[in-house]
NUKETOR-274384 format. One line per field, with one value per residue: z, y, x of N, C-alpha, C, CB in turn; residue in one letter; residue number from 1. Coordinates in steps of 0.1 Angstrom, whole numbers, always signed. Atoms other than C-alpha are relative to their C-alpha. Glycine has a CB too. Layout:
REM residues N
n.w <- [Z ...]
n.v <- [Y ...]
n.u <- [X ...]
ca.w <- [Z ...]
ca.v <- [Y ...]
ca.u <- [X ...]
c.w <- [Z ...]
c.v <- [Y ...]
c.u <- [X ...]
cb.w <- [Z ...]
cb.v <- [Y ...]
cb.u <- [X ...]
resn <- [a ...]
resi <- [NUM ...]
***
This chain:
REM residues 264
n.w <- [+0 -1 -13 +3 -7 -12 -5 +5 -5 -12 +5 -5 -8 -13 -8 +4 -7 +11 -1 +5 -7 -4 -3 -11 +0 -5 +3 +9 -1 +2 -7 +3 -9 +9 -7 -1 +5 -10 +5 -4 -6 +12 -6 +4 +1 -12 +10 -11 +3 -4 -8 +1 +18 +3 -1 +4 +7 +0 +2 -6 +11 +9 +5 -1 -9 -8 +0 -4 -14 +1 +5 -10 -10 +6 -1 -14 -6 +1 -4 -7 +5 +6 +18 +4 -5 +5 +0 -4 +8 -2 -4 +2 +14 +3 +6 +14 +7 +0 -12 +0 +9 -7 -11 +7 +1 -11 +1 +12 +2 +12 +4 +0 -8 +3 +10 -1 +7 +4 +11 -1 -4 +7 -6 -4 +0 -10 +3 -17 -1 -9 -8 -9 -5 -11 -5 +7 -8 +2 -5 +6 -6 -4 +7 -3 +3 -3 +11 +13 +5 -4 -6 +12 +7 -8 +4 +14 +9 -6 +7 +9 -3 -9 -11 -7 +2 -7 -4 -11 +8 +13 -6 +4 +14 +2 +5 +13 +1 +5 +3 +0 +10 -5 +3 -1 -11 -15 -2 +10 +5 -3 +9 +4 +13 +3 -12 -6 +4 -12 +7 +12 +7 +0 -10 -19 +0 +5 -7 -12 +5 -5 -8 +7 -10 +0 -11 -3 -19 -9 +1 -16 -3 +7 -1 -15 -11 +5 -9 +3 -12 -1 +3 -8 +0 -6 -9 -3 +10 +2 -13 +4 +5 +13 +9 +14 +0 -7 +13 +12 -1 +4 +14 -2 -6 +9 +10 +10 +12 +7 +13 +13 -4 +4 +12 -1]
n.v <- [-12 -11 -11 -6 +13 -2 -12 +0 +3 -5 -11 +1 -11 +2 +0 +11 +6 +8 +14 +9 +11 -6 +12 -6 +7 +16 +8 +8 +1 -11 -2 -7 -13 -13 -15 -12 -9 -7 -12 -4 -10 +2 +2 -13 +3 +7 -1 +4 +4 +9 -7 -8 -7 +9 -2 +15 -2 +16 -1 +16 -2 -16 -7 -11 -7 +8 -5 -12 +3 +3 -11 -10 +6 -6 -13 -2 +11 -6 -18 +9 +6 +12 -4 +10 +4 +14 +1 +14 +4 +10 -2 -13 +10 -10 -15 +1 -4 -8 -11 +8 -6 -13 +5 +6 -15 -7 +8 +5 -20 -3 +14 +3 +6 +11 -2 +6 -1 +13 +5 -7 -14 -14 -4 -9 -4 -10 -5 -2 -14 -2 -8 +1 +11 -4 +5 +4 +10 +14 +9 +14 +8 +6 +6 +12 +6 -7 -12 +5 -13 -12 +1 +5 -7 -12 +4 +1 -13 +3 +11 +5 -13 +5 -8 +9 +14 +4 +8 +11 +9 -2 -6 +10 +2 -5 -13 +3 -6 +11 -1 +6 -2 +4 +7 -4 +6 -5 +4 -8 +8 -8 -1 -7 -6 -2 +6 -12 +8 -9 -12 +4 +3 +17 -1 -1 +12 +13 +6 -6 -8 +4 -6 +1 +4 +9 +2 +5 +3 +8 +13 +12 -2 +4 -11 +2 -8 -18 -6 -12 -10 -11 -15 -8 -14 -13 +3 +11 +5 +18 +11 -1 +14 -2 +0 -12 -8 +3 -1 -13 -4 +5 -3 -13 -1 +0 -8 +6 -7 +11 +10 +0 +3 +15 +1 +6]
n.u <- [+9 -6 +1 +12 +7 +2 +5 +13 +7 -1 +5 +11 +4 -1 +6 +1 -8 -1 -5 -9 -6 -16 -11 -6 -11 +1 +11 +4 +11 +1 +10 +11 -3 +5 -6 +10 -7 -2 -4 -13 -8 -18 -11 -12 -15 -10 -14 -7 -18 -9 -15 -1 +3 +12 +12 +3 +12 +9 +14 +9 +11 +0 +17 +4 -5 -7 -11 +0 -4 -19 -6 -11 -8 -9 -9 +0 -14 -17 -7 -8 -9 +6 -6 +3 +15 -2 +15 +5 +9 +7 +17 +6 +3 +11 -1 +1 -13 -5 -9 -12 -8 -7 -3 -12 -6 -4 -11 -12 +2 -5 +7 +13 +3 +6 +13 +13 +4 +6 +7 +6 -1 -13 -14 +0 -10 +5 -16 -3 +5 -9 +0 +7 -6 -7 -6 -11 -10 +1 +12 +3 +12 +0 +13 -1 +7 +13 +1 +7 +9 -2 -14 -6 -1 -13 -8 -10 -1 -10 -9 -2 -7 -12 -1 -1 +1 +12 -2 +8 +7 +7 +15 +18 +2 +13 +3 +6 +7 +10 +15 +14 +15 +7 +12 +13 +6 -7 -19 -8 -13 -14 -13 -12 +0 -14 -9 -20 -8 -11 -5 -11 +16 +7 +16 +0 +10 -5 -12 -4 -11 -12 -6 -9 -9 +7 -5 +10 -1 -9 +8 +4 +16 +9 +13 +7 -7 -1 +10 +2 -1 +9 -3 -11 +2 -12 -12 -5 -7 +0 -8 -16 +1 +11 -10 +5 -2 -14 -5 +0 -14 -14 -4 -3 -16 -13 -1 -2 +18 +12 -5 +11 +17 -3 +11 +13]
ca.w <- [+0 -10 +16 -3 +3 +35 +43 +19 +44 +75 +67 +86 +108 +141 +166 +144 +153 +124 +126 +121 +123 +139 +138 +165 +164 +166 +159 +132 +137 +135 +162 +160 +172 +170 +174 +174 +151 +163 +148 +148 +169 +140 +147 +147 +138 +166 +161 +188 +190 +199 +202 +201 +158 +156 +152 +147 +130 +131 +106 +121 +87 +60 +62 +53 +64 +77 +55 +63 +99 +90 +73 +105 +129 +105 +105 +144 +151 +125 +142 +174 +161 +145 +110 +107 +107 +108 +93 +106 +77 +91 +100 +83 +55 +54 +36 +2 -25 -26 +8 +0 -29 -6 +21 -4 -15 +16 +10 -25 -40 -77 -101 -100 -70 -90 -118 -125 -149 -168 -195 -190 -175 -189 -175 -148 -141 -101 -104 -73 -59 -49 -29 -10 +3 +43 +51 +35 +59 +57 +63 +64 +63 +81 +60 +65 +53 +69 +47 +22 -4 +4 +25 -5 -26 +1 +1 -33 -42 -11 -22 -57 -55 -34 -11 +15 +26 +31 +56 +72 +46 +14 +19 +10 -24 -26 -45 -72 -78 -80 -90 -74 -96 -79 -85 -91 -66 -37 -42 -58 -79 -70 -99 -102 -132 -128 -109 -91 -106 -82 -99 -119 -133 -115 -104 -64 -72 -86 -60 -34 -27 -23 +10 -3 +33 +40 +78 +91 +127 +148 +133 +171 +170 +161 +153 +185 +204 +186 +204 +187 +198 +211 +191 +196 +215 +218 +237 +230 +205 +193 +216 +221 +209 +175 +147 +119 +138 +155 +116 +102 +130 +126 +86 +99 +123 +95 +69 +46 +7 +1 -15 -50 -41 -49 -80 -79]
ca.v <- [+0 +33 +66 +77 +47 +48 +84 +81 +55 +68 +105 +115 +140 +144 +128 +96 +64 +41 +4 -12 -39 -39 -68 -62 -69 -105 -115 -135 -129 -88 -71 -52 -16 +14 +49 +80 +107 +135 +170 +167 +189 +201 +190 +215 +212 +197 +217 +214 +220 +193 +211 +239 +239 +213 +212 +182 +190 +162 +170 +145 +161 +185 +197 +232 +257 +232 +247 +284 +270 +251 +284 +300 +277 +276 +307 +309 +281 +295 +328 +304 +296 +261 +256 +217 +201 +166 +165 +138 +129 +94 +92 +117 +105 +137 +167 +181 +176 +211 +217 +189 +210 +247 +225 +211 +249 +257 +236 +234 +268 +256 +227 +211 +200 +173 +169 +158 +140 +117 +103 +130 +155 +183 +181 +199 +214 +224 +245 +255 +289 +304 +334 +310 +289 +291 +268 +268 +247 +211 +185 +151 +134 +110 +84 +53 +29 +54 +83 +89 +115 +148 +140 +121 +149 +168 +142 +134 +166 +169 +134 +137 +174 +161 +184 +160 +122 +107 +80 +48 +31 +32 +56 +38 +51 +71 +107 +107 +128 +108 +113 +107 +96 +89 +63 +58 +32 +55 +40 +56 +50 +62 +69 +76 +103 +113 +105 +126 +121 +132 +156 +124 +115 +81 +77 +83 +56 +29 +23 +48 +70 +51 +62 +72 +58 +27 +20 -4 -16 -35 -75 -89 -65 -85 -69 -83 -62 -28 -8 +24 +58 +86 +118 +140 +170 +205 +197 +164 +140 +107 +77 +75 +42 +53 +40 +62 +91 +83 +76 +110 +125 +110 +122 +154 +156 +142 +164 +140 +151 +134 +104 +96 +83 +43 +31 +18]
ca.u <- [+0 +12 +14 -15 -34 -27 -36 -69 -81 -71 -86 -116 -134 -120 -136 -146 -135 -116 -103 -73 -53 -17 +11 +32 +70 +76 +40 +25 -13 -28 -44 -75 -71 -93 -85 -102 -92 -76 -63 -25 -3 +29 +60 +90 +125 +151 +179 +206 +246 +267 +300 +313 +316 +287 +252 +228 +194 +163 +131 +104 +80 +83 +48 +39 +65 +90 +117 +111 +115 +150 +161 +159 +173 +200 +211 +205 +231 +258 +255 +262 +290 +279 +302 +294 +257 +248 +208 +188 +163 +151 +115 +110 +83 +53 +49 +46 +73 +77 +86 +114 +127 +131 +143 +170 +177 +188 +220 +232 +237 +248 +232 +197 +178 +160 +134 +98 +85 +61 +38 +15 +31 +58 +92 +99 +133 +139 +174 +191 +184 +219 +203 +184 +211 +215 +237 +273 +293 +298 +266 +261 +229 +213 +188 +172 +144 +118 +128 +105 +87 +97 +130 +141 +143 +166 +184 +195 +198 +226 +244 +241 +257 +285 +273 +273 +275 +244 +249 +229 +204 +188 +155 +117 +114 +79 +86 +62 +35 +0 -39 -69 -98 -128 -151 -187 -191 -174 -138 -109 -79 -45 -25 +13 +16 +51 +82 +114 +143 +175 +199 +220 +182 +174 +139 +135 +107 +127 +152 +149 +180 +211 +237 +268 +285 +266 +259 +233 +221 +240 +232 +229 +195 +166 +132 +119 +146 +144 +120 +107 +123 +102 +104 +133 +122 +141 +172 +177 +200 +204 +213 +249 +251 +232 +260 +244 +248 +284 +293 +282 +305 +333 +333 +326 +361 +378 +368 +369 +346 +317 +319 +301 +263 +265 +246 +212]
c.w <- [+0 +14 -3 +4 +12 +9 -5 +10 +13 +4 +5 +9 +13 +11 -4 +5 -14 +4 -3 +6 -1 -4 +3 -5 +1 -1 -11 -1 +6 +15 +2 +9 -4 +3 -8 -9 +7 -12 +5 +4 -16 +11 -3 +0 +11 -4 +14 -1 +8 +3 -4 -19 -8 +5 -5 -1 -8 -7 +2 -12 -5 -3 -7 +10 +8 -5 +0 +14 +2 +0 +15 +13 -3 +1 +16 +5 -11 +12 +19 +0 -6 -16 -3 +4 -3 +0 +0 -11 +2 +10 -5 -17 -5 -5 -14 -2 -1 +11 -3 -11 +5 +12 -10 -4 +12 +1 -9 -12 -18 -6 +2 +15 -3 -12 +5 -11 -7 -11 -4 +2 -4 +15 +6 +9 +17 -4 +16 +3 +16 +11 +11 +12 +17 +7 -9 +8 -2 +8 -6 +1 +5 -6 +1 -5 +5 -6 -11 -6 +3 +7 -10 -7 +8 -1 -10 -5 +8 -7 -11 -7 +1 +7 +13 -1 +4 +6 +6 -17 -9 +6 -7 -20 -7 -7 -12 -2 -6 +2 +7 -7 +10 -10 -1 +12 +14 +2 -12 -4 +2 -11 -1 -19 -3 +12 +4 -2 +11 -15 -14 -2 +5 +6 +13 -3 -2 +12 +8 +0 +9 +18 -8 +11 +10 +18 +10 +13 +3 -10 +12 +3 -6 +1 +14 +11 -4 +2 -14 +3 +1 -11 +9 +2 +1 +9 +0 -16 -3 +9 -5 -6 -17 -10 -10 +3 +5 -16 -5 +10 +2 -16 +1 +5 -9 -10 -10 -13 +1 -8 -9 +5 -11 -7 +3 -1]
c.v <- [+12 +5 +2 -5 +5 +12 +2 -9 +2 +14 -3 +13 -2 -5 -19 -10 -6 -14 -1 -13 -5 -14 +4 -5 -15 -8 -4 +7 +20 +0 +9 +9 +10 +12 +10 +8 +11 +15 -5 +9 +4 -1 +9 -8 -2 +3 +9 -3 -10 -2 +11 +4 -11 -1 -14 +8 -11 +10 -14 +2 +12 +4 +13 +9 -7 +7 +12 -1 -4 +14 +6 -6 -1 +12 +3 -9 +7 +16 -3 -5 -16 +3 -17 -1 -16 +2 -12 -1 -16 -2 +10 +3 +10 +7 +2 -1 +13 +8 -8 +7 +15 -5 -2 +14 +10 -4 -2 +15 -2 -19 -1 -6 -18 +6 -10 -2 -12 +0 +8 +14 +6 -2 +11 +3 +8 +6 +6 +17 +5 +11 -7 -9 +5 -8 -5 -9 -17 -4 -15 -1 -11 -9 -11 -6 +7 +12 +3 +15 +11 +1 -5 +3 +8 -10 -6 +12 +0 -11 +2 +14 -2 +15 -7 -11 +0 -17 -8 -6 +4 +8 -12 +1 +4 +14 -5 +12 -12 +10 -5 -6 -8 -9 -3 -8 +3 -2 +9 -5 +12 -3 +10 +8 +6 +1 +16 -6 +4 +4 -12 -8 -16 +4 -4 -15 -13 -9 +7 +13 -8 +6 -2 -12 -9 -6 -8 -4 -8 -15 -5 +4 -4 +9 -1 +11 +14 +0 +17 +13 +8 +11 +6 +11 +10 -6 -14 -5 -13 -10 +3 -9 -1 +2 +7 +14 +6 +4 +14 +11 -2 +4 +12 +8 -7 +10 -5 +4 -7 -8 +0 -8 -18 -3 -10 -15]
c.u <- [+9 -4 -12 -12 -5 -10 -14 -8 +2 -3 -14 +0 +7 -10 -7 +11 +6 +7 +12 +6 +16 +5 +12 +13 -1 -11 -7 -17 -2 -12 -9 +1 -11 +0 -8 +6 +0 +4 +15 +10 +12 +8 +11 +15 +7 +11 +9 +16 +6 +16 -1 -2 -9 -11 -10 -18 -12 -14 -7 -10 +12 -13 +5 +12 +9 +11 +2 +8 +17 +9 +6 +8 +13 +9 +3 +11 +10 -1 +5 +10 +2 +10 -1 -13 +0 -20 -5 -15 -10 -12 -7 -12 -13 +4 -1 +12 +3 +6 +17 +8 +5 +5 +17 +6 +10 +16 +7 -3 +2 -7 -14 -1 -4 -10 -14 -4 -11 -9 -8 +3 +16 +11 +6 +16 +1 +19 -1 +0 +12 -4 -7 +6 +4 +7 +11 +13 -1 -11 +1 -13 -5 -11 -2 -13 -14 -3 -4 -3 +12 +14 +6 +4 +9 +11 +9 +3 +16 +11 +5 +14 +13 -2 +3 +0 -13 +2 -14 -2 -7 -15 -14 -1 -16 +3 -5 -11 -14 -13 -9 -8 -11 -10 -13 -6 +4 +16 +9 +11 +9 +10 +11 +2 +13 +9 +12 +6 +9 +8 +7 -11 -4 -11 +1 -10 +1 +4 +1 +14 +11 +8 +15 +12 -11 -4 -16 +0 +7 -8 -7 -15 -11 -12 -2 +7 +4 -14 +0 +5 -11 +7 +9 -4 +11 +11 +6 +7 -4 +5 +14 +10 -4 +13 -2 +8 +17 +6 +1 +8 +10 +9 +4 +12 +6 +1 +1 -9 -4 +3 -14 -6 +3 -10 -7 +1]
cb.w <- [+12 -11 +2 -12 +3 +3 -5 -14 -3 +4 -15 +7 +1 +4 +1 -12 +12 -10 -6 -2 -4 +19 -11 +14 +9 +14 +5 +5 +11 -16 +9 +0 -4 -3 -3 +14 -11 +12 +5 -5 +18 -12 -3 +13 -6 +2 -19 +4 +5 -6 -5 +8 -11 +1 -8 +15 -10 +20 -13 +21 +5 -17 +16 +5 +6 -1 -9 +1 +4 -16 -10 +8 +4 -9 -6 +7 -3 -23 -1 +0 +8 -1 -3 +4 -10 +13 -10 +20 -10 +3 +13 -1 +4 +8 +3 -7 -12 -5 +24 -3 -13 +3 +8 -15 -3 +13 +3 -10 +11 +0 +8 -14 +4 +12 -18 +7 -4 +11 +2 +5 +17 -2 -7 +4 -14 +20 -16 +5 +3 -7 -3 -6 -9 +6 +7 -6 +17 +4 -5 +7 -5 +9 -11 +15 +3 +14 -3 +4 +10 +7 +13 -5 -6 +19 +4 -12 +3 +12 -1 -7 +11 -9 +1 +5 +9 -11 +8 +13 +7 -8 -7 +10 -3 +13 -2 +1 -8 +9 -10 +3 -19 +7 +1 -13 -2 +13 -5 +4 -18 +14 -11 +2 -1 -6 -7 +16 -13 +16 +13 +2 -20 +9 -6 +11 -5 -11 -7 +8 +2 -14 +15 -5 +8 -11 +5 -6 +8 +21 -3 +18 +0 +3 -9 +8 +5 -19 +21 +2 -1 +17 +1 -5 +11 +10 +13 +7 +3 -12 +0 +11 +9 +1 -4 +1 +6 +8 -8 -5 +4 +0 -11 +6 +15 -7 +0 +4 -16 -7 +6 -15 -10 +12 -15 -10]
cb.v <- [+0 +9 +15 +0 -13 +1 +12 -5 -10 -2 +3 -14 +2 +10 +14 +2 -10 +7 -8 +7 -11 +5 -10 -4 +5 -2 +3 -17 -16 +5 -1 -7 +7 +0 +4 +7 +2 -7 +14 -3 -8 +17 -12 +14 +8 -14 +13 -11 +12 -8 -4 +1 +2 -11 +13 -17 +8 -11 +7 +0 +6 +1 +6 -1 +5 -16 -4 +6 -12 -11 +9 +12 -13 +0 +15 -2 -22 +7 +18 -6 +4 +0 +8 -8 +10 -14 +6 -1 +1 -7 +3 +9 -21 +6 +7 +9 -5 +4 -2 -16 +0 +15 -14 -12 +9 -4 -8 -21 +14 +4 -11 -9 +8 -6 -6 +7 +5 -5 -9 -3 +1 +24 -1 -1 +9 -9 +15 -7 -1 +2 +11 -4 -4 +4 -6 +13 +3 -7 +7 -12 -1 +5 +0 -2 -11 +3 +4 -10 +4 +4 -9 -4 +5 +6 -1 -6 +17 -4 -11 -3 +7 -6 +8 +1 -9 +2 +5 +7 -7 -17 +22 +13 -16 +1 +11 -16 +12 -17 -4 +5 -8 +10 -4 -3 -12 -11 -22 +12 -6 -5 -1 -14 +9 +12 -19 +6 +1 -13 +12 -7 +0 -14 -10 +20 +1 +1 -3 -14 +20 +3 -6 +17 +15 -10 +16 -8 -5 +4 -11 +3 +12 -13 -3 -17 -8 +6 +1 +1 +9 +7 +8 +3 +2 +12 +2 -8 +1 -5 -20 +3 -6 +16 -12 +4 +2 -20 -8 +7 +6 -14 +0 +3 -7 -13 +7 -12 +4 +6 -17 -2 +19 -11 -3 +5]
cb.u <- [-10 -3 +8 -1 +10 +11 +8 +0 -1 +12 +3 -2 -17 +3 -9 +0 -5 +6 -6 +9 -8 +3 +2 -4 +8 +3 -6 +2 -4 -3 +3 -12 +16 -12 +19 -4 -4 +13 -9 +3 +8 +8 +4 +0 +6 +0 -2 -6 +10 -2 +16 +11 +19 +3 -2 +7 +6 -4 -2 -9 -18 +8 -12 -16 -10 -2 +5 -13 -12 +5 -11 -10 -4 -3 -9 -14 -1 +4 -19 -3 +7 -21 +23 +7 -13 +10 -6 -4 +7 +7 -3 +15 -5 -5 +14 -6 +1 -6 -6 -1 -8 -9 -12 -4 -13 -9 -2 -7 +19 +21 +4 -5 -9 -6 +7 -9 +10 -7 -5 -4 -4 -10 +8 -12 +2 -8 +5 +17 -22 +12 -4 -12 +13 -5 -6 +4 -3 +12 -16 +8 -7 +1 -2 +3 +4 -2 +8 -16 -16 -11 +2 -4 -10 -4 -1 -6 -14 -6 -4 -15 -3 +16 -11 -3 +10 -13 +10 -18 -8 -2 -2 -21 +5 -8 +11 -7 +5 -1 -2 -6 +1 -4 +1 -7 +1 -7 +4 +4 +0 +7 -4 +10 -10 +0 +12 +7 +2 +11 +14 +17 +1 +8 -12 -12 -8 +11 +11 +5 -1 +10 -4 +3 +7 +7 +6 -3 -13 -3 +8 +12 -3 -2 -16 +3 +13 +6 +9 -9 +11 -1 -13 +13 -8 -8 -5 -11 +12 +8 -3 +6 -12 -13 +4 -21 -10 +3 -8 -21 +1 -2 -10 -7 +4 +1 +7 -1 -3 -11 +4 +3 -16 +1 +5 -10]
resn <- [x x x x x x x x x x x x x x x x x x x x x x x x x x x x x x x x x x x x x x x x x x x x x x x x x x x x x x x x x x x x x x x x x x x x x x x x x x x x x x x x x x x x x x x x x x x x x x x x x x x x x x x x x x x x x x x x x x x x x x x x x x x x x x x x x x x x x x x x x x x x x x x x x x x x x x x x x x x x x x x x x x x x x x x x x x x x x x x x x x x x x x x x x x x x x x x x x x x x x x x x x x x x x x x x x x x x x x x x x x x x x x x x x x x x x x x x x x x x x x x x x x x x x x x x x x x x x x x x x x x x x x x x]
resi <- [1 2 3 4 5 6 7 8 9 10 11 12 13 14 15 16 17 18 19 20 21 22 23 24 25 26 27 28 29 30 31 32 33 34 35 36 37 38 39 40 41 42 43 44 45 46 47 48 49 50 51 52 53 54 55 56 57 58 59 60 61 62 63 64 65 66 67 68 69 70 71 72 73 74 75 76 77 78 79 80 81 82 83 84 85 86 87 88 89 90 91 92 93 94 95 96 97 98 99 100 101 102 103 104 105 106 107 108 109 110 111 112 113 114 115 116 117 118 119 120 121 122 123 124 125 126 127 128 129 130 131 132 133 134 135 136 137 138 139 140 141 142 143 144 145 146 147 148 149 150 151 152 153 154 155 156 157 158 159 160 161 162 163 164 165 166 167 168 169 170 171 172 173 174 175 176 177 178 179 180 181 182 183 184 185 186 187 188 189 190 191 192 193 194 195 196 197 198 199 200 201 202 203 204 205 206 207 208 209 210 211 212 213 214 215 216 217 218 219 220 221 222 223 224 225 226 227 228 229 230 231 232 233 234 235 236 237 238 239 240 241 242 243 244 245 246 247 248 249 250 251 252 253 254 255 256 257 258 259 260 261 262 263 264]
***
């Protein structure tokens, strides 16, 4: 099931109840849940120095206004004195594609962000928008099998640049642009009409977006024994334990360039 999917059947009035059915870590057999709808609180950016010339920056969404919001936290940590960033893009799977394309502007001042294009629809060209760039210091990213849509496009644009590394795991592989059409008997069809390409034209939808610096969980952690984290509020980081994030500073104190983005 696409996001779309998903969100088309989980869409409703507040206060309604709707069904589902869960399968828990480690279990075979689904369990019947039902939850109320709610109006969702937004989530804000998590953006937090970790040394004196490092900064570590977690979007949990790109809704609406997520990359205005980066812009200024950005600027508020360099003027902190912040000249490295490590952006945490995993979990991070909401929002429109267009916040993922002024989110990606914020970071690559020369070149394309990405394209859009398909069977239907006219080829669309995003170019990079050097007055909009606020953050010229070294970044790594952080990406992983929950990174989808809209983070997707920030981060290939980043990697493919060689603006930065993008470290951990291959992202999901949802930027697309898709159609409703409704049906006569109440149901609808979800069609894909055109894909994101990342800047060296592969489809986000084929294959996801590679990590140029490849870094997966520990083996010895089976599902059963990975636990969910909470949301990172204000003030807080990644475990200390967390090899993704260990990884992306360690590139950072070396200084090492970006490596070229690993083929599909």
């Amino acid at each position: 099931m696409s996001v779309p999917q998903a969100y088309l059947l989980l869409d409703g009035a507040p206060g309604a109840i709707v069904k589902v059915a869960v399968v828990g870590r480690g279990k075979t057999e689904p369990e019947q849940v039902a939850l109320t709808r709610e109006i969702i609180a937004p989530l804000h950016v998590v953006a937090n120095k970790i040394s004196d010339d490092t900064a570590y920056v977690r979007l949990p969404t790109l809704d609406a206004g997520t990359a205005a919001e980066l812009g200024s936290k950005l600027a508020q940590l360099q003027h902190d004195g912040a000249q490295k960033l490590v952006l945490d893009l995993r979990d991070c799977s909401t929002g429109p594609d267009s916040e993922g394309i002024a989110a990606a502007q914020l970071f690559v001042s020369s070149g394309t962000i990405g394209s859009l294009s398909g069977q239907t629809v006219a080829k669309q060209e995003f170019p990079a928008a050097p007055g909009s760039v606020a953050w010229h210091g070294p970044v790594d990213v952080l990406i992983s099998p929950s990174t989808s849509g809209a983070a997707e496009i920030v981060a290939a644009a980043i990697g493919d640049n060689k603006r930065g590394d993008l470290v951990g795991e291959r992202t999901f592989g949802t930027a697309s642009e898709q159609k409703v059409i409704p049906l006569d008997d109440g149901a609808a069809l979800i069609l894909t009409v055109a894909y994101y390409y990342t800047p060296a034209g592969k489809a986000i939808l084929d294959d996801g977006v590679p990590p140029t610096v490849e870094v997966a969980p520990p083996a010895e952690q089976s599902d059963e024994a990975v636990e969910t984290p909470a949301p990172l509020a204000v003030g807080q980081l990644p475990a200390k334990d967390d090899p993704v994030f260990n990884k992306a500073l360690d590139l950072l104190k070396t200084g090492a360039p970006p490596q070229t983005p690993k083929a599909s």
